[in-house]
C-alpha positions as CSV (number, residue, x, y, z in Angstrom):
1,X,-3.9,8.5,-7.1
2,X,-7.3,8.7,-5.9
3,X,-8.3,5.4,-3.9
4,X,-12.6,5.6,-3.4
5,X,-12.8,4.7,0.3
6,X,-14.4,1.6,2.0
7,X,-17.7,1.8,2.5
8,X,-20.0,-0.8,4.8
9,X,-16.6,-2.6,5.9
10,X,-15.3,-2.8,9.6
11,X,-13.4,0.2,10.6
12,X,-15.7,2.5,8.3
13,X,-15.8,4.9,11.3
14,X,-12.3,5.2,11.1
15,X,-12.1,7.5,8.4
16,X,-11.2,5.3,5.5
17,X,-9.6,6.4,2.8
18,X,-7.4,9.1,4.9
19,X,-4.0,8.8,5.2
20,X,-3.3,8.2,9.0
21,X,-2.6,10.7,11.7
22,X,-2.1,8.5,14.2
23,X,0.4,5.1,15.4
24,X,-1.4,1.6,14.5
25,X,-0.5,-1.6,15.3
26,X,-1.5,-5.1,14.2
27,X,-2.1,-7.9,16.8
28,X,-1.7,-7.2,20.5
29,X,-4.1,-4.9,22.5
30,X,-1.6,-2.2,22.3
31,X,1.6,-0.7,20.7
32,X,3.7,-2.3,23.6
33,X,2.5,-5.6,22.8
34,X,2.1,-5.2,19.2
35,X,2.8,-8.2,16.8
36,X,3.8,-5.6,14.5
37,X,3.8,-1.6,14.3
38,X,4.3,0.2,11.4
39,X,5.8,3.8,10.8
40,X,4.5,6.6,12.5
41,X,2.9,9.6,10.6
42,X,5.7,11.6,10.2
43,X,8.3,8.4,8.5
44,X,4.6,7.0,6.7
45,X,4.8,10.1,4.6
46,X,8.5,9.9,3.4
47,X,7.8,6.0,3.1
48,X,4.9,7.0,1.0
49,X,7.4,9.4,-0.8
50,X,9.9,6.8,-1.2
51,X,7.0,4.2,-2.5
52,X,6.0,6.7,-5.5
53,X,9.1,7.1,-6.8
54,X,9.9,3.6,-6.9
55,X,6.7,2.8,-8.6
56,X,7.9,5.1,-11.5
57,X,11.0,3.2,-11.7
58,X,11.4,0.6,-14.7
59,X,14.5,-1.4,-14.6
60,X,12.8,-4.1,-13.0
61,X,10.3,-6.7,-14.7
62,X,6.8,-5.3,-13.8
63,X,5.5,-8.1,-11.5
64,X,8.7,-8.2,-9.2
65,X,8.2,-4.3,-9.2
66,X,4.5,-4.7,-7.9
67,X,5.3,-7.6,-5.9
68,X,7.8,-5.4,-3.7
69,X,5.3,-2.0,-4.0
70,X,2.3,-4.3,-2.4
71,X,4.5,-5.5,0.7
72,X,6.1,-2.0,1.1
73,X,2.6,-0.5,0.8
74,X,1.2,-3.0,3.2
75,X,4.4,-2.6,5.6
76,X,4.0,1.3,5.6
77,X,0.0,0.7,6.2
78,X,-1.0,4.1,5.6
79,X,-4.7,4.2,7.1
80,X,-6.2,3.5,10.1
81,X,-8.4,0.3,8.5
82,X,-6.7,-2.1,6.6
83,X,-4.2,-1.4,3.4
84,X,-5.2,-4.6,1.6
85,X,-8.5,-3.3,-0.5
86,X,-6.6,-0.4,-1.3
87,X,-3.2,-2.2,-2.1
88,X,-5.1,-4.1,-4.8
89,X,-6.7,-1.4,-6.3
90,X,-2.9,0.1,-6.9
91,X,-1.3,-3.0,-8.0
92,X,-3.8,-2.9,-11.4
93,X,-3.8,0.8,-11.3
94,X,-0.5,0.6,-11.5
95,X,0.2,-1.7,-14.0
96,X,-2.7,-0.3,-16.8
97,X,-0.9,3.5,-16.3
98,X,2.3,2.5,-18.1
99,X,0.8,0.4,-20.5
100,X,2.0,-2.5,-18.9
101,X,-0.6,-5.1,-18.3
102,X,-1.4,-8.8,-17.7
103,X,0.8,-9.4,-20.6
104,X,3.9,-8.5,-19.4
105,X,2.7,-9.1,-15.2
106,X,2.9,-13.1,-16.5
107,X,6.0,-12.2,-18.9
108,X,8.5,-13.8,-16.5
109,X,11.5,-12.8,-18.9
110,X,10.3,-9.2,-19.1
């Protein structure tokens, strides 16, 4: 999937768009005092990995499916700046490429 990067948004010098070469953390001044850090570059990718083939599971109902791929995406946080623009831009990616759209995301018996 190809995600067009951020422009004019905080963090733009961060290389947006990339996938991450380096540890982040969210909250705290650094990794030791970290609210949260995610993987590091090397799990990220096998996360990422993992992510994709779930996403081409189908035994679940499509919005429980993208409900668990945005908080696994957001969990793995795969760039530098933040994964929520781009975790958006998936979820209705995702759900037009299998023909399953807003239909059967509100379709609670799906």
């Amino acid at each position: 999937m190809d995600i067009p990067p951020n422009r004019g948004v905080r963090g733009q010098h961060r290389r947006p768009g990339e996938l991450r070469s380096s540890p982040v953390w969210i909250g705290g001044s650094t990794l030791e005092d970290a609210v949260f850090v995610p993987p590091p570059p090397d799990e990220m990718k096998r996360a990422l990995s993992d992510l994709e083939r779930f996403l081409h599971e189908r035994d679940l109902p499509l919005l429980i499916q993208l409900a668990i791929a945005h908080y696994q995406f957001e969990v793995i946080h795969p760039f530098t700046t933040s994964a929520s623009p781009a975790c958006a831009d998936s979820v209705v990616a995702f759900s037009s490429r299998w023909n399953r759209g807003a239909e059967q995301v509100a379709d609670w018996e799906t």
